[in-house]
Biopython code that builds the backbone (N, CA, C, O; Angstrom):
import numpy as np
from Bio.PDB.StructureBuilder import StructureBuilder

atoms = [
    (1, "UNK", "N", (17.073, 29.834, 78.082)),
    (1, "UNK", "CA", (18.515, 29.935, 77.981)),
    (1, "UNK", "C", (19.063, 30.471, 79.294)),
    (1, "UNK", "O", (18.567, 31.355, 79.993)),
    (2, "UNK", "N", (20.251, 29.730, 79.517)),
    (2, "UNK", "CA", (20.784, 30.209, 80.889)),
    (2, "UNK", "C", (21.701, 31.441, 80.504)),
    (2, "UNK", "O", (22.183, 31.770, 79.420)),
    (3, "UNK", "N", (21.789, 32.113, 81.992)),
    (3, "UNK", "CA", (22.765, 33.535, 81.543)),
    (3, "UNK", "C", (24.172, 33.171, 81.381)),
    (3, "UNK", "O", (24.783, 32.386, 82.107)),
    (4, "UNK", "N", (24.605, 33.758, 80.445)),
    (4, "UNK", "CA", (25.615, 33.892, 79.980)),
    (4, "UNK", "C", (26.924, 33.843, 80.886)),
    (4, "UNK", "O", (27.225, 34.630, 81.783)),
    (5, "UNK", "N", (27.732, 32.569, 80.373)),
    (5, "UNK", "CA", (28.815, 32.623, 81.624)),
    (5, "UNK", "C", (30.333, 33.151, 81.089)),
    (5, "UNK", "O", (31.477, 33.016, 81.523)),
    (6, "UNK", "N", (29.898, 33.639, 80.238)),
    (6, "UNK", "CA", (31.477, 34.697, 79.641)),
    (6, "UNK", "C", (30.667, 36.119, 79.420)),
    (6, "UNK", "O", (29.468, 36.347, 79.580)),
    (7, "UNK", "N", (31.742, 37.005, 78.994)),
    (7, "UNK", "CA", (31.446, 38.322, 78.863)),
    (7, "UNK", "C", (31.333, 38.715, 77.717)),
    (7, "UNK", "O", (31.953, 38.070, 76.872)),
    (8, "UNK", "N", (30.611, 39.762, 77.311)),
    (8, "UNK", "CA", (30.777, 40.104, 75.892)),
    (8, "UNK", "C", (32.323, 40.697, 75.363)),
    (8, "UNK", "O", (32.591, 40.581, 74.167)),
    (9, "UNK", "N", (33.208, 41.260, 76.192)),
    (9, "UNK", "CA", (34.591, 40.939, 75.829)),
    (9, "UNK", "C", (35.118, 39.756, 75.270)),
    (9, "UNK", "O", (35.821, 39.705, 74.261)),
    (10, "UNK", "N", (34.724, 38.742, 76.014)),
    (10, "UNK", "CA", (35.115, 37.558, 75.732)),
    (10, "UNK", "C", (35.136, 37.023, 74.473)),
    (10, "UNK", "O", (35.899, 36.243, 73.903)),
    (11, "UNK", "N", (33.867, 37.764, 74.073)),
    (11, "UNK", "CA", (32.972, 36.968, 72.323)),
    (11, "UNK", "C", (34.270, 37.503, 71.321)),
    (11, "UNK", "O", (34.737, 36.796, 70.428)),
    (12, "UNK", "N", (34.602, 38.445, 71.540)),
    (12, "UNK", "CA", (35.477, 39.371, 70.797)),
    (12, "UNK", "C", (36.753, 38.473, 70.767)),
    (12, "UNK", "O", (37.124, 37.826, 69.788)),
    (13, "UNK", "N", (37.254, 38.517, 71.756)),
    (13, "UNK", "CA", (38.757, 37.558, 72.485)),
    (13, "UNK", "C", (38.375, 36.467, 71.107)),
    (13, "UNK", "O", (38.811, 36.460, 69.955)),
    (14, "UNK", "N", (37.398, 35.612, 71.787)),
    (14, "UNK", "CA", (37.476, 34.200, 70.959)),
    (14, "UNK", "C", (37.141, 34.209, 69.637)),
    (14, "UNK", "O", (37.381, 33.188, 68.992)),
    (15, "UNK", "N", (36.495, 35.407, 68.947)),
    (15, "UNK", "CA", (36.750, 35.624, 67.795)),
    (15, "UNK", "C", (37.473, 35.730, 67.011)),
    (15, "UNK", "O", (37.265, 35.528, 65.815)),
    (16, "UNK", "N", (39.335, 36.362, 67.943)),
    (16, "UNK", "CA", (40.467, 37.049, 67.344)),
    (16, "UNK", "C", (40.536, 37.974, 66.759)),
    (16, "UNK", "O", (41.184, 38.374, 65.792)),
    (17, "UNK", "N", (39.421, 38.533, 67.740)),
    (17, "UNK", "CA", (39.533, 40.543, 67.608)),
    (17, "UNK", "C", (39.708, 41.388, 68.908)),
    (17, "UNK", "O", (39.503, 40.907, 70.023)),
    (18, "UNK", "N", (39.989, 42.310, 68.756)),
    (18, "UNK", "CA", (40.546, 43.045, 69.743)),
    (18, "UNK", "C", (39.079, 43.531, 70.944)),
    (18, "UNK", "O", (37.981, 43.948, 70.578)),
    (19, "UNK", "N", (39.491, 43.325, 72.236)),
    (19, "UNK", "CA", (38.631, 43.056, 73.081)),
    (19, "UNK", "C", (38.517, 43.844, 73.940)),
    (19, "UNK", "O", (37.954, 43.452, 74.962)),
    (20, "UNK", "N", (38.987, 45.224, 73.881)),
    (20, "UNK", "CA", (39.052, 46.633, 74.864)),
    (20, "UNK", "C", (37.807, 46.971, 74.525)),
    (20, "UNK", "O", (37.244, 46.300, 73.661)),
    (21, "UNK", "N", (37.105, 48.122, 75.163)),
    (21, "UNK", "CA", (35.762, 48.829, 74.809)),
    (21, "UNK", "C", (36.286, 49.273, 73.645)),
    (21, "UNK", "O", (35.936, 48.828, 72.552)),
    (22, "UNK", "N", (37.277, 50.304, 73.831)),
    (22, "UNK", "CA", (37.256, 50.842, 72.222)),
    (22, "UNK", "C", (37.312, 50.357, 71.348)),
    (22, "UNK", "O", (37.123, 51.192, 70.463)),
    (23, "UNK", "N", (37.499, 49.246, 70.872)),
    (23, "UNK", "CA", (37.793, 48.359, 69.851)),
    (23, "UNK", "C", (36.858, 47.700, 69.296)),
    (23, "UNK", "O", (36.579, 47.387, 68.139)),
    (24, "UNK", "N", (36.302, 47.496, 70.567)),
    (24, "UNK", "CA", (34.425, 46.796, 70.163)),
    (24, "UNK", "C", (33.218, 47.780, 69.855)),
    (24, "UNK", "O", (32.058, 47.495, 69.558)),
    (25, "UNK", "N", (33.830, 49.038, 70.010)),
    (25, "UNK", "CA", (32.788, 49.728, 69.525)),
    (25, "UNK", "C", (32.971, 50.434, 68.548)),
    (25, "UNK", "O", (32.034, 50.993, 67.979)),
    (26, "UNK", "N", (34.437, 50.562, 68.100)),
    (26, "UNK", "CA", (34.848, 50.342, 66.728)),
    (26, "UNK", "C", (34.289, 49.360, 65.649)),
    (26, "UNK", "O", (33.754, 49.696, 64.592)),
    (27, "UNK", "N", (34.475, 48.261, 66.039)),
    (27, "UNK", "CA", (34.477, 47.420, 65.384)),
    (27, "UNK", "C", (32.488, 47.444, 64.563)),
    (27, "UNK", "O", (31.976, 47.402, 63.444)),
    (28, "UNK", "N", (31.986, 47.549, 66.192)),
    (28, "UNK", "CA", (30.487, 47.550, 65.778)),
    (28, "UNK", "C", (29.882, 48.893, 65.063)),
    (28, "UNK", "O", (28.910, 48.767, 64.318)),
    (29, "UNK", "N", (30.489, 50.239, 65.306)),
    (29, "UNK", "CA", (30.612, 51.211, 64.304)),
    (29, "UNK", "C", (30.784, 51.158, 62.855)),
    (29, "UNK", "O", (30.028, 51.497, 61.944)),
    (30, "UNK", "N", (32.220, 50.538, 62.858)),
    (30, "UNK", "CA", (32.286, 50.405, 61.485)),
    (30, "UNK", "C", (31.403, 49.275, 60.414)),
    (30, "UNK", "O", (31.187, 49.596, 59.245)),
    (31, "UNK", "N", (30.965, 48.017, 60.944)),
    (31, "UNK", "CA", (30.375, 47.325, 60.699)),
    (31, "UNK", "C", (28.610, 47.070, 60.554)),
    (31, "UNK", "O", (27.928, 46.333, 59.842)),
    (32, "UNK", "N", (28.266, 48.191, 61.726)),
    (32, "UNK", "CA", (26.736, 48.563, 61.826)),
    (32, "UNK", "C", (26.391, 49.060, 60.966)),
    (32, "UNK", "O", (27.264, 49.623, 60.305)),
    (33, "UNK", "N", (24.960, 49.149, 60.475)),
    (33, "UNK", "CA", (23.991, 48.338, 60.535)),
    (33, "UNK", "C", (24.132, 46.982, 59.611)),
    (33, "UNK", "O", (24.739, 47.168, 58.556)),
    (34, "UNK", "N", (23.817, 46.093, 59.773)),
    (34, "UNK", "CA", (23.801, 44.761, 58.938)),
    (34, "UNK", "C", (22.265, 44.749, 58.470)),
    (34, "UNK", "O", (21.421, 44.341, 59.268)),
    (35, "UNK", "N", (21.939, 45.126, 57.370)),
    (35, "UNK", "CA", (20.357, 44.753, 56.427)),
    (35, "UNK", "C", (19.616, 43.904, 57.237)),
    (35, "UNK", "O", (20.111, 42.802, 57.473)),
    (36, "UNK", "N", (18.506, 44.189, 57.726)),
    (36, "UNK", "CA", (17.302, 43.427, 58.517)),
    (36, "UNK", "C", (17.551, 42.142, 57.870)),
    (36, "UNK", "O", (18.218, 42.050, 56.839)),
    (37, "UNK", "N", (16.977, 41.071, 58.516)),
    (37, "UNK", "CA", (17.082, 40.233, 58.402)),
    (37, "UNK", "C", (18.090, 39.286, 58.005)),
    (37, "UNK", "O", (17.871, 38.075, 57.953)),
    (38, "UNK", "N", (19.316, 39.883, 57.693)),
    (38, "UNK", "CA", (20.207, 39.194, 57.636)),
    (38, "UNK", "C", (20.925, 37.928, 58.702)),
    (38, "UNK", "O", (20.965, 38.339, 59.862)),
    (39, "UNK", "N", (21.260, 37.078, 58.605)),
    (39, "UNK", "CA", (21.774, 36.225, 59.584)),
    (39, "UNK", "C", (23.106, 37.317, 59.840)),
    (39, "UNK", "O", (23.410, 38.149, 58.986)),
    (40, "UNK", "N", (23.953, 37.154, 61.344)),
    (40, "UNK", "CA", (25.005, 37.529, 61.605)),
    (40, "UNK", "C", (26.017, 36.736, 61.032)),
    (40, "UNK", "O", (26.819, 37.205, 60.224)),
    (41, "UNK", "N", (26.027, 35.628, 61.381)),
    (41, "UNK", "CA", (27.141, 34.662, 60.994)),
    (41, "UNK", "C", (27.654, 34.615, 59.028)),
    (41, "UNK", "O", (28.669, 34.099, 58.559)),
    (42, "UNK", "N", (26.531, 35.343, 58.272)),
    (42, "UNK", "CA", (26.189, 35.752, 56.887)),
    (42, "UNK", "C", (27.007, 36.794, 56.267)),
    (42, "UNK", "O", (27.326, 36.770, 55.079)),
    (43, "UNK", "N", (27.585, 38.379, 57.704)),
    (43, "UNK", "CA", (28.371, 39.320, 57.227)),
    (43, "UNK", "C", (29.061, 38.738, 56.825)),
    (43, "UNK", "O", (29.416, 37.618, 57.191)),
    (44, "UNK", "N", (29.634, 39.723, 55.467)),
    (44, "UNK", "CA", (31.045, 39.854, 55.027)),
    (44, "UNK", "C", (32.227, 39.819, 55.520)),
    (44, "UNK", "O", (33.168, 39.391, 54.853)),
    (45, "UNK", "N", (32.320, 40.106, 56.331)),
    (45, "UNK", "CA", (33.875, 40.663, 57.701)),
    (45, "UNK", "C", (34.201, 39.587, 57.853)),
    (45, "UNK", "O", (35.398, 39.307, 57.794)),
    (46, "UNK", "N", (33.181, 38.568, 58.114)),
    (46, "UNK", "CA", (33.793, 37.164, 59.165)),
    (46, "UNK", "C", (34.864, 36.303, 58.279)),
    (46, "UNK", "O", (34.748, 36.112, 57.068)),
    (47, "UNK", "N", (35.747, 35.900, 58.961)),
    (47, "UNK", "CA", (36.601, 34.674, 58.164)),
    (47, "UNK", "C", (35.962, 33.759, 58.044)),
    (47, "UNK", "O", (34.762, 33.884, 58.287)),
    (48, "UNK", "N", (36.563, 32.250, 57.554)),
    (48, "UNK", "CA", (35.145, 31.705, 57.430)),
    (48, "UNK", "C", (35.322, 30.667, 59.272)),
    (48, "UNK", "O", (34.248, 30.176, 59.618)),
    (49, "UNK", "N", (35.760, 30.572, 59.633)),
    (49, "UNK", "CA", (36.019, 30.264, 61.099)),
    (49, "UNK", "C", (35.268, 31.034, 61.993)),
    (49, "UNK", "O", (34.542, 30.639, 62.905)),
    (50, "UNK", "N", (35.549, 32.305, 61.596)),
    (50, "UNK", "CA", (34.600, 33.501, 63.007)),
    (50, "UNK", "C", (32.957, 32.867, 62.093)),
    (50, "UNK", "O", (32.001, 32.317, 62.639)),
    (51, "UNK", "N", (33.099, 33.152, 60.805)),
    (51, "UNK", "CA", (31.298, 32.619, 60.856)),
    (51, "UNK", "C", (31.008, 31.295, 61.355)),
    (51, "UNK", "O", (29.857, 31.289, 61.793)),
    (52, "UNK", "N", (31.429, 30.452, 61.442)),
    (52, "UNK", "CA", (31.526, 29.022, 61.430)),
    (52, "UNK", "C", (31.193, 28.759, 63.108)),
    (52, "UNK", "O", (30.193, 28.212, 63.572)),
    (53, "UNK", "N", (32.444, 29.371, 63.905)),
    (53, "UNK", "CA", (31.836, 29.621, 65.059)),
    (53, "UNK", "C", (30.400, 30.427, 65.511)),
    (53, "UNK", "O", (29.602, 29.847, 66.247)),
    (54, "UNK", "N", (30.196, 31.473, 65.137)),
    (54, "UNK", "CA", (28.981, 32.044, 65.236)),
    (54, "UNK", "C", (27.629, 31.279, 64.910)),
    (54, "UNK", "O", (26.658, 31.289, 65.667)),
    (55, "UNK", "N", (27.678, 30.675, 63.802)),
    (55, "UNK", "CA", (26.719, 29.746, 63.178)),
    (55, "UNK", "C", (26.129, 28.666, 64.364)),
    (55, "UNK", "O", (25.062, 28.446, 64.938)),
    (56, "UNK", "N", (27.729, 28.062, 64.352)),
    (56, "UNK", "CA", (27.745, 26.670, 65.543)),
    (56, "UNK", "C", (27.396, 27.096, 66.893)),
    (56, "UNK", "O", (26.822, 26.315, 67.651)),
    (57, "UNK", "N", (27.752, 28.471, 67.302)),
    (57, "UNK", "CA", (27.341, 29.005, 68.638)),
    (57, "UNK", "C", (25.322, 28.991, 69.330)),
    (57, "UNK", "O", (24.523, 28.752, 70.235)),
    (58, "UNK", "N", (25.571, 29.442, 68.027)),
    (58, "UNK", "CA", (23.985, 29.295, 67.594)),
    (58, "UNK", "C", (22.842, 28.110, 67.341)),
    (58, "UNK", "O", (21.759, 28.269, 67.905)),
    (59, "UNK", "N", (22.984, 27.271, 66.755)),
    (59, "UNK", "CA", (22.473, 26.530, 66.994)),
    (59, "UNK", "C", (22.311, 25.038, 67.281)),
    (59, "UNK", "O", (21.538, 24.180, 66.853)),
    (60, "UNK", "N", (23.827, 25.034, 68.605)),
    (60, "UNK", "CA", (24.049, 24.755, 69.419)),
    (60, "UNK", "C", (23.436, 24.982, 70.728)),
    (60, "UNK", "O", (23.324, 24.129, 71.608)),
    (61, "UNK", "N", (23.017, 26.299, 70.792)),
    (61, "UNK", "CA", (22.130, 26.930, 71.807)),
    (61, "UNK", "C", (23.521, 27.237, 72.679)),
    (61, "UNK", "O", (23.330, 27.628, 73.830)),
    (62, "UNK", "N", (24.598, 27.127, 72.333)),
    (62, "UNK", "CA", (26.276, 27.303, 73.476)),
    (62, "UNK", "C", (26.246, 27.916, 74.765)),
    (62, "UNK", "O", (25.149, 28.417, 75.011)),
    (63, "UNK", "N", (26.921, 28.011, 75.475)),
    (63, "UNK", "CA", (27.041, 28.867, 76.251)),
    (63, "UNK", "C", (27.657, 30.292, 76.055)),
    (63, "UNK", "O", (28.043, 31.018, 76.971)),
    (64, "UNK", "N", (27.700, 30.671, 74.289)),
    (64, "UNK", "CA", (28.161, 31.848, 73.801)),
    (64, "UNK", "C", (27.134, 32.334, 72.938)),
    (64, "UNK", "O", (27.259, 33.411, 72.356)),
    (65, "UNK", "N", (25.699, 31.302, 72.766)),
    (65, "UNK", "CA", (24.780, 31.897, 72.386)),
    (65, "UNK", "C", (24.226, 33.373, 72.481)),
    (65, "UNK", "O", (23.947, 34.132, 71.553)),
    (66, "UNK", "N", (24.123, 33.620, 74.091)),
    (66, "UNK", "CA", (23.339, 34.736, 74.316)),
    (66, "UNK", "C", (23.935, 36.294, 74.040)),
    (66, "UNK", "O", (23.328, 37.357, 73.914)),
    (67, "UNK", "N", (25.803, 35.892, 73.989)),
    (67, "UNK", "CA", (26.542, 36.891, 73.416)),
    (67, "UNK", "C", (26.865, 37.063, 71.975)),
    (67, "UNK", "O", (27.298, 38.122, 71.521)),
    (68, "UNK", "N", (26.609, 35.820, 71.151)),
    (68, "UNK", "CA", (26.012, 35.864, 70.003)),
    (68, "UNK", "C", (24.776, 36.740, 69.598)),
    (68, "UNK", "O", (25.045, 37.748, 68.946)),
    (69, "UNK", "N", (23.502, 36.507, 69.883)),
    (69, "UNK", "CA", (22.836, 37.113, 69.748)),
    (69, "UNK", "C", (22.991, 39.079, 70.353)),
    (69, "UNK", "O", (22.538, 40.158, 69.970)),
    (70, "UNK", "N", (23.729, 38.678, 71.250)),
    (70, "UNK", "CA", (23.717, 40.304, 71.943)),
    (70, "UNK", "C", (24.296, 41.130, 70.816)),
    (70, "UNK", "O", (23.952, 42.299, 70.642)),
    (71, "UNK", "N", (25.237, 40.469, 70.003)),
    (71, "UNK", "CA", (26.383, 40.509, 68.926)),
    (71, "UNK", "C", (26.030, 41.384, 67.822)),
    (71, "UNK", "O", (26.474, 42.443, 67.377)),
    (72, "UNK", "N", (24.408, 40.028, 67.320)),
    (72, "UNK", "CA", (23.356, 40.400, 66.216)),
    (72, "UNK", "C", (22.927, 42.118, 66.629)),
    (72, "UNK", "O", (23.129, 43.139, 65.972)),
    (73, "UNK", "N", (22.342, 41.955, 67.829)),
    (73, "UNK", "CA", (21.627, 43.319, 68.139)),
    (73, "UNK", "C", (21.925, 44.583, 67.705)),
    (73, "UNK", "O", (21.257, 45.246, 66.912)),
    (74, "UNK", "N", (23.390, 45.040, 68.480)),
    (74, "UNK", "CA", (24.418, 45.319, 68.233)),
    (74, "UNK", "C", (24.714, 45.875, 66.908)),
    (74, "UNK", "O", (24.686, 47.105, 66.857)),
    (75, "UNK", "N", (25.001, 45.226, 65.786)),
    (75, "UNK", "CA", (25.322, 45.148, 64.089)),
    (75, "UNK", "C", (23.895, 45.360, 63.952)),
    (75, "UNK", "O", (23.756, 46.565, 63.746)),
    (76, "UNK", "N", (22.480, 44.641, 63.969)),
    (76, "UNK", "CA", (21.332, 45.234, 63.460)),
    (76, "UNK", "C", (21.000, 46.881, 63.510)),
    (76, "UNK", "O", (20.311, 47.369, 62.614)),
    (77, "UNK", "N", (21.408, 47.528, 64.361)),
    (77, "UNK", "CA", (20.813, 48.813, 65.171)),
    (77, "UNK", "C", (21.838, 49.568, 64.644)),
    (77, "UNK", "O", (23.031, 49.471, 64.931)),
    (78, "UNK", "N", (21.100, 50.648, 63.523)),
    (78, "UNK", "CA", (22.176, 51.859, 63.503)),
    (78, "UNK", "C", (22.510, 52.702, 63.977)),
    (78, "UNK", "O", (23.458, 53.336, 63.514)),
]
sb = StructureBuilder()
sb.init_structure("model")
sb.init_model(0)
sb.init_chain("A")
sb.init_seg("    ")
for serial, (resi, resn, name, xyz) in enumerate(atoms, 1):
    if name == "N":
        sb.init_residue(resn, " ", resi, " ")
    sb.init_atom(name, np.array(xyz, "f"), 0.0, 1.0, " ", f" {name:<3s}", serial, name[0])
structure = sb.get_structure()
């Protein structure tokens, strides 16, 4: 996989969530930990569009893949 040509701000932006540090680490606060093994695109939170994108980001292999996954990490880790 090639490196990532947006930012992890960005993932947020195109999600239609708020894209400051504080907000994203809000967001991953309140939302962390997601149950092992769970798919991301699977949380509860997502509309069904933010999952839909996430899903498609994915295995697509996108060029929003790798901030996808950074995403997962993120929500896995309490």
């Amino acid at each position: 996989m090639e490196a990532a040509i947006h930012r992890f701000h960005e993932l947020f932006a195109q999600l239609g969530l708020a894209d400051d540090a504080a907000s994203i680490e809000r967001f991953i606060a309140a939302n962390a930990p997601l149950p092992a093994g769970a798919k991301l695109h699977d949380a509860p939170f997502w509309t069904t569009a933010q999952a839909g994108f996430l899903r498609e980001a994915c295995m697509q292999d996108a060029d929003w893949a790798a901030l996808v996954d950074q995403l997962s990490v993120a929500l896995h880790q309490a």
